[in-house]
C-alpha positions in Angstrom: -40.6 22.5 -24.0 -43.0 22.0 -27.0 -42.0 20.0 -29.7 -42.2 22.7 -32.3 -39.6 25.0 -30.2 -37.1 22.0 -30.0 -37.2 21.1 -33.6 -36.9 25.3 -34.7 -34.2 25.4 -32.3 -32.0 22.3 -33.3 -32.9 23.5 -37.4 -31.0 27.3 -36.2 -28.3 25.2 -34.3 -27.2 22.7 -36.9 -26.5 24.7 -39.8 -23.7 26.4 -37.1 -22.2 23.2 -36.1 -21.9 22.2 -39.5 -20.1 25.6 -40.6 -17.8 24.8 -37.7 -16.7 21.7 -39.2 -16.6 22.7 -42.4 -14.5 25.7 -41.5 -12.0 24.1 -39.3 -11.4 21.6 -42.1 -10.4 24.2 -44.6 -8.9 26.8 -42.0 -6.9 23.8 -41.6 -6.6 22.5 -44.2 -2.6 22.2 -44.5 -2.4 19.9 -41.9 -4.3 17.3 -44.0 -1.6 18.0 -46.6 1.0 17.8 -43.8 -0.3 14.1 -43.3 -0.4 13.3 -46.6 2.9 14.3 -47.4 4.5 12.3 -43.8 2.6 9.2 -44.9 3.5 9.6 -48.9 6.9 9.4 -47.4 6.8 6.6 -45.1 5.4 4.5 -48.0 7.8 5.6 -50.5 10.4 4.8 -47.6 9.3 1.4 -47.7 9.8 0.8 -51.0 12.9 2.5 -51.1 15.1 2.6 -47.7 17.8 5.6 -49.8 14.5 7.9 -49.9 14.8 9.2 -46.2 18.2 9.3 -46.0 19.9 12.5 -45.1 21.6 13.4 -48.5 18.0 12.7 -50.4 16.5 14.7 -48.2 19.0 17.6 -49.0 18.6 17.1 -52.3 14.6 17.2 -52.6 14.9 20.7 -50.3 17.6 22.6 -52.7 15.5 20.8 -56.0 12.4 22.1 -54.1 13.8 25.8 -53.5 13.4 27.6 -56.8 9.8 25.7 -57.1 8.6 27.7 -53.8 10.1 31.1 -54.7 8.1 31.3 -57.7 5.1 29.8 -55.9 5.1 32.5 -53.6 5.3 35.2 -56.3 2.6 33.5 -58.0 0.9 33.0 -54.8 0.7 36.8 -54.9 -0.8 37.3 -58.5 -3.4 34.2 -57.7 -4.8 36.0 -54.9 -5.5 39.5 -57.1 -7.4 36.8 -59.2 -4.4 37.4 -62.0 -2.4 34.6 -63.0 1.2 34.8 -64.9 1.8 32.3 -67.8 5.2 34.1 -68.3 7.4 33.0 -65.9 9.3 30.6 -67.6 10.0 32.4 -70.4 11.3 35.4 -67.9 13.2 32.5 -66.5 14.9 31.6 -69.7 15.2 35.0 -70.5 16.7 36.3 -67.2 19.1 33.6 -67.1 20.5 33.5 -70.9 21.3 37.6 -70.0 23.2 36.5 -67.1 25.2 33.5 -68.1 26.3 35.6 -71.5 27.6 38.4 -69.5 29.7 35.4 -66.8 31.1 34.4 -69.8 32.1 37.7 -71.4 33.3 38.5 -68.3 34.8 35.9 -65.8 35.2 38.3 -62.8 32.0 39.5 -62.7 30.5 39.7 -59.1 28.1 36.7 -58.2 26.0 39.4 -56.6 26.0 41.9 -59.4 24.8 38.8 -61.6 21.6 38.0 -59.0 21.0 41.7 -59.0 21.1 42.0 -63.0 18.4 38.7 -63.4 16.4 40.3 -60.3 16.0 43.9 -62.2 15.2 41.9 -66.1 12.8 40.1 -64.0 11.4 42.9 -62.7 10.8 45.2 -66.2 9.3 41.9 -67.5 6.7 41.4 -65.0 6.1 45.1 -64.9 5.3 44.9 -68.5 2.7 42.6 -67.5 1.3 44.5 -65.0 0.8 47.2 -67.2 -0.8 45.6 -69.7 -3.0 44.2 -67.0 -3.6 47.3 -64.8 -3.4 50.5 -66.9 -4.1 48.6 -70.8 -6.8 46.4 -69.1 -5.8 43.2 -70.8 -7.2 40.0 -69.1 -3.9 38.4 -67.0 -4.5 35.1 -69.2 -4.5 36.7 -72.4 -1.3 39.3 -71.7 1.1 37.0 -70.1 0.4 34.4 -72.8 1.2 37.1 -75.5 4.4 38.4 -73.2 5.3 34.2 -72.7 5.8 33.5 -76.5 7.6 37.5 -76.6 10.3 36.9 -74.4 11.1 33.0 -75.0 10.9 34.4 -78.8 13.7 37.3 -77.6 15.5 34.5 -75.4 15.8 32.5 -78.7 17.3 35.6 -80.5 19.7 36.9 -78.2 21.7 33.2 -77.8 21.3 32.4 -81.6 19.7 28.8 -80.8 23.1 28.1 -79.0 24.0 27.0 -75.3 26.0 28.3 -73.1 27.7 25.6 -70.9 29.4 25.2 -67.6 33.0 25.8 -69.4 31.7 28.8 -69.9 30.8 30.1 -66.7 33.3 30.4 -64.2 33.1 28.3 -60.5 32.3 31.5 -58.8 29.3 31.9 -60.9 28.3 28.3 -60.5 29.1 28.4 -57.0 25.9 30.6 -56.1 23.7 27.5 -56.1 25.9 25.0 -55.4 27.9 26.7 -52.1 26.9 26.8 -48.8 25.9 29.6 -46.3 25.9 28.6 -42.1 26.4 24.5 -43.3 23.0 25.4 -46.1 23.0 25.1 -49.9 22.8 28.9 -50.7 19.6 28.1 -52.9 17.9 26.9 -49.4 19.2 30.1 -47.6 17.7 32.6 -50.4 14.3 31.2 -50.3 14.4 31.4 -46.0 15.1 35.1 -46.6 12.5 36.1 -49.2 9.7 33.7 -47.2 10.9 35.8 -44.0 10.6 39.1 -45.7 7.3 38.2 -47.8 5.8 36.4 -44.3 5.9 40.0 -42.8 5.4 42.0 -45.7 1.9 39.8 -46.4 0.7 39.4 -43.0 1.9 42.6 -41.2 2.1 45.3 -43.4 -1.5 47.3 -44.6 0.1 46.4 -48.5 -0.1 43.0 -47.6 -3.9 43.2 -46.8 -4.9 45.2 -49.9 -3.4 42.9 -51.8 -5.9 40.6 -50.2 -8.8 43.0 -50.7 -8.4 43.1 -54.3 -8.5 39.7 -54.4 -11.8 39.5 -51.9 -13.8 42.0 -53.4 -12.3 44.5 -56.2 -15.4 46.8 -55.5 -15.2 47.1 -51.8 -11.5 47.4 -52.4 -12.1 50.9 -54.8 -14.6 52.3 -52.5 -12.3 52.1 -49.5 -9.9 53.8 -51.6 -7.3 51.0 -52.3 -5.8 51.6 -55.6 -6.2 48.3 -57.3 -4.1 49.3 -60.7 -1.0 50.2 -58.4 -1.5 46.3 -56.5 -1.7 44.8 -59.7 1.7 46.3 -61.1 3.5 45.2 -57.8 2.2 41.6 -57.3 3.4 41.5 -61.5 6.4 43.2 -60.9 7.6 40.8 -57.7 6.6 38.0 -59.8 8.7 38.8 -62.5 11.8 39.6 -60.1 11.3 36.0 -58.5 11.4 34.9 -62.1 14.3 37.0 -62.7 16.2 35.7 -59.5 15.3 31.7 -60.7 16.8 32.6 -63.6 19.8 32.9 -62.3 19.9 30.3 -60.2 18.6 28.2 -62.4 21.6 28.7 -64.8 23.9 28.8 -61.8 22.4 25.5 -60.9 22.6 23.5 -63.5 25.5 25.0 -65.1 23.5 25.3 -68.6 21.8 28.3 -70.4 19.5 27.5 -73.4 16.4 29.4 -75.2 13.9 26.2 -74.0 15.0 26.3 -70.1 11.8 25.9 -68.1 9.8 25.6 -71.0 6.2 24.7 -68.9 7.4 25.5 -65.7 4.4 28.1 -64.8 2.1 25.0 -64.8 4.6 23.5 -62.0 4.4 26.6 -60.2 0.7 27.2 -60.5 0.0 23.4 -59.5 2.2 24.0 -56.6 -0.1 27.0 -55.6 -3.4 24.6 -56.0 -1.9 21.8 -54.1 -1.2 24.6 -51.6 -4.6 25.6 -51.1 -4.3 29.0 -53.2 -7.6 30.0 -54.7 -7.3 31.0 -58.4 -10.6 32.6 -57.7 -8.6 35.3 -55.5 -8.7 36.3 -52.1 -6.8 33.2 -50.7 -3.2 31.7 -49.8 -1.2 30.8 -47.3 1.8 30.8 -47.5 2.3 28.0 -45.2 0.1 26.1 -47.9 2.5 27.1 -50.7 5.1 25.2 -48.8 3.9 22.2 -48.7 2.7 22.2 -51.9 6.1 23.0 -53.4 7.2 20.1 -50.9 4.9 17.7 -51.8 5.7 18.2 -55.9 9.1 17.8 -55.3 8.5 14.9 -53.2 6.5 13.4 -56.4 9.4 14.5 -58.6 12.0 12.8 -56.6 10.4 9.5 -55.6 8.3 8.5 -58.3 11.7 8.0 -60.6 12.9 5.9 -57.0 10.0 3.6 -57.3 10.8 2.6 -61.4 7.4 4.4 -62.7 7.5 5.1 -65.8 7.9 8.3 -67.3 4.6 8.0 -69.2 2.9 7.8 -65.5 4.9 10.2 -63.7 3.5 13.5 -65.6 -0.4 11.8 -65.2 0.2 10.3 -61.4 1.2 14.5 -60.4 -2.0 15.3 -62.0 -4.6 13.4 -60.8 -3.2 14.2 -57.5 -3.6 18.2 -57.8 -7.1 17.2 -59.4 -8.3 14.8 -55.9 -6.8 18.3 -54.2 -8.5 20.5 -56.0 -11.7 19.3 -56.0 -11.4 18.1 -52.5 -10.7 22.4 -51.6 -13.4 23.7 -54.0 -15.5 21.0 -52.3 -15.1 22.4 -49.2 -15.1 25.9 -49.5 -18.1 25.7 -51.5 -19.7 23.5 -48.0 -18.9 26.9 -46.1 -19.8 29.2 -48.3 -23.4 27.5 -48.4 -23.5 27.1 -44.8 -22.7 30.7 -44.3 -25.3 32.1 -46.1 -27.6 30.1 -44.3 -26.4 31.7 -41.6 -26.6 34.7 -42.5 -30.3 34.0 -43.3 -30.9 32.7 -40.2 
């Protein structure tokens, strides 16, 4: 074979090999996270022998559970290339409204007390979407505005005071601290809503528009997908997960005030990143969400084990979601090059 073929044909074969690689590294790229997280844990292990034992491990899973409901609501608004900054306000909010009416009211139903924070949670997050979808506000610059409104309304409606776990009665703080089948019932609501949202994203044609207003917003319009009707439902399920945390937040820690989870949106937005969740849209697993949730409460638990200092705790978390981050955009930009070549060739 002449030497010119050989060289034209290895120059059309290596830009596929290398998009293979490429690809299979960020198609799979939770199992690198997977490993990072098993040996993180052997070395924390070492250091601490308590860390692995079975009533840490218990405790990092129900910590981890409100983390990874949120994540996967904000999963949602990530991959319409939104983003919600309001979620902890609607958190504070949410749960304020719910521990003022256990209080007036001892008897109250848990479940008419989850279903109250879900519904607030929901007319917030619809407010957002509305802004976003029918006003046309940019996601950053509305949920900021709606962030300060309702930790402002939060403030207003408690009068700067707490409400505190004398307050509340056990059947109220029993909804985060019971147990359903031998399972905190914080771990059992987050198996539910990841069962429901596994189908409802990967099975149902609203979970793939969802997608393809993330992909391509222009593609998405000509095919007929109404992108103003995705964007009020990935806001409005956000706000009800916020709505929900709310409450079992509160329930949780047996404590309502107007600064609860002041910040928290980072946490939840870190845990999407560290999870492999583009915030340029279009991508998410939820499998990635998981373990990123997993691997910040991991970091939240352990670091305190290991005597760092408080100071290095908040800067330790993130550098790590900055190695992660660029470690993703790194890649995906390695197969997005290689598959234009491809497309070339």
């Amino acid at each position: 074979m002449p030497e010119n073929v050989i060289q034209n044909s290895a120059q059309l074969q290596s830009p596929v090999k290398k998009t293979s690689k490429l690809a299979n590294i960020y198609k799979f790229r939770e199992l690198g996270l997977l490993a990072f997280i098993v040996i993180l844990s052997l070395a924390v292990q070492l250091r601490n022998p308590s860390f692995l034992s079975g009533e840490n491990i218990n405790d990092m899973i129900t910590n981890t559970a409100i983390l990874s409901i949120l994540a996967l609501g904000m999963m949602l608004v990530l991959v319409t290339r939104g983003i919600d900054l309001s979620i902890g306000s609607t958190i504070a909010f949410s749960g304020m409204i719910a521990a003022q009416a256990v209080s007036a009211n001892q008897n109250l139903n848990p479940f008419v007390v989850i279903l109250m924070g879900i519904v607030i949670g929901m007319a917030c997050g619809a407010v957002n979407g509305i802004l976003i979808a029918k006003v046309g506000l940019l996601p950053i610059i509305a949920t900021l505005a709606m962030m300060n409104i309702y930790r402002g309304v939060t403030f207003k409606i408690s009068g700067g005071e707490w409400i505190s776990s004398y307050q509340m009665p056990e059947s109220f703080v029993s909804i985060a601290t019971g147990k359903t089948f031998g399972l905190n019932n914080l771990i059992v609501i987050a198996i539910v809503i990841y069962l429901l949202f596994y189908y409802l994203i990967n099975h149902t044609r609203t979970g793939r528009q969802i997608y393809a207003v993330g992909s391509n917003p222009d593609s998405a319009k000509v095919s007929g997908i109404k992108e103003g009707r995705i964007l009020l439902l990935v806001y409005t399920i956000m706000g009800g997960f916020a709505g929900l945390s709310g409450v079992l937040w509160v329930s949780k820690f047996a404590s309502a005030q107007g600064d609860t989870a002041s910040g928290y949106e980072l946490t939840v937005i870190a845990a999407c990143i560290l999870g492999g969740v583009s915030i340029a849209g279009g991508s998410g697993k939820i499998s990635g969400i998981i373990l990123g949730s997993v691997l910040l409460g991991i970091l939240n638990n352990a670091l305190p084990l290991l005597n760092v200092s408080p100071f290095w705790q908040t800067g330790i978390q993130g550098l790590i979601i900055l190695v992660a981050v660029i470690i993703n955009t790194l890649v995906k930009r390695g197969v997005d090059r290689n598959n234009l070549m491809r497309r070339k060739i």
